[in-house]
C-alpha positions in Angstrom: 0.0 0.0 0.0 3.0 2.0 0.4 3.6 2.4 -3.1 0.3 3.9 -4.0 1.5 6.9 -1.9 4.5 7.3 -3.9 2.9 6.7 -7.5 0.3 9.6 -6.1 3.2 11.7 -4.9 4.9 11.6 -7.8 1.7 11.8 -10.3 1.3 15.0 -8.3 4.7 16.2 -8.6 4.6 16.0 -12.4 1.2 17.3 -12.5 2.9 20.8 -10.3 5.7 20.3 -13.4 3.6 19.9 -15.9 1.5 23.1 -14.7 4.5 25.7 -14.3 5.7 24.4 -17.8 2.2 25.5 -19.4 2.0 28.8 -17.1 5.3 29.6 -18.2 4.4 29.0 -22.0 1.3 31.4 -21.4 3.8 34.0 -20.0 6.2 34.1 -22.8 3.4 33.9 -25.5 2.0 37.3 -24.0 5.7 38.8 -23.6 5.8 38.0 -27.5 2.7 39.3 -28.0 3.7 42.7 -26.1 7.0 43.0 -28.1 5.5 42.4 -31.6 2.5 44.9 -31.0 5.3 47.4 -30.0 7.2 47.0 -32.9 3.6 46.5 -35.3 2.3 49.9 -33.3 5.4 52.3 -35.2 3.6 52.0 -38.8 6.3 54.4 -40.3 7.1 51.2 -42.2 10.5 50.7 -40.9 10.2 47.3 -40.2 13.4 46.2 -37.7 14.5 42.9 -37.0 12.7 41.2 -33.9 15.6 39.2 -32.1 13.9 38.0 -28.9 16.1 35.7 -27.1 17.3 33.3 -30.5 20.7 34.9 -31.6 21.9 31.4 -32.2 18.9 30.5 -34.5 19.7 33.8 -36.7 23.4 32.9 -36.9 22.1 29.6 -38.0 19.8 30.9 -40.6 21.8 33.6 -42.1 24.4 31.5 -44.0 21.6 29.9 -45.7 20.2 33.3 -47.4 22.6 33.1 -50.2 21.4 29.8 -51.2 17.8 30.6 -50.8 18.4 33.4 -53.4 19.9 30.6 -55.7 16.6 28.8 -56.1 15.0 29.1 -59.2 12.3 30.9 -59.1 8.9 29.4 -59.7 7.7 28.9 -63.0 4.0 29.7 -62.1 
């Protein structure tokens, strides 16, 4: 009978877990929701880059612009 105790104590422990996770996901989703309608709000059409915590995924990307620009283009 002991370990039904435990299996509950831990079902609730990843429940607490699996709660802050979601809360947290909430959170940033409104942060990014507060930055872009900054940045939308200017309307002067200067449209800057939005780097919000991914510096690594831009250096990442960037090398890859020259052979995006390579494609052909579509025939349509």
């Amino acid at each position: 009978m002991a370990c039904n105790g435990f299996f509950e104590c831990l079902l609730k422990l990843l429940n607490f877990v699996l709660t802050i996770t979601g809360l947290a996901m909430v959170g940033y989703g409104v942060y990014l929701l507060v930055e872009w309608t900054k940045i939308s709000a200017g309307g002067d059409g200067n449209h800057e880059l939005l780097n919000l915590g991914r510096p690594m995924l831009a250096a990442v990307v960037s090398p890859w612009d020259d052979i995006v620009e390579k494609l052909p283009k579509a025939w349509y």
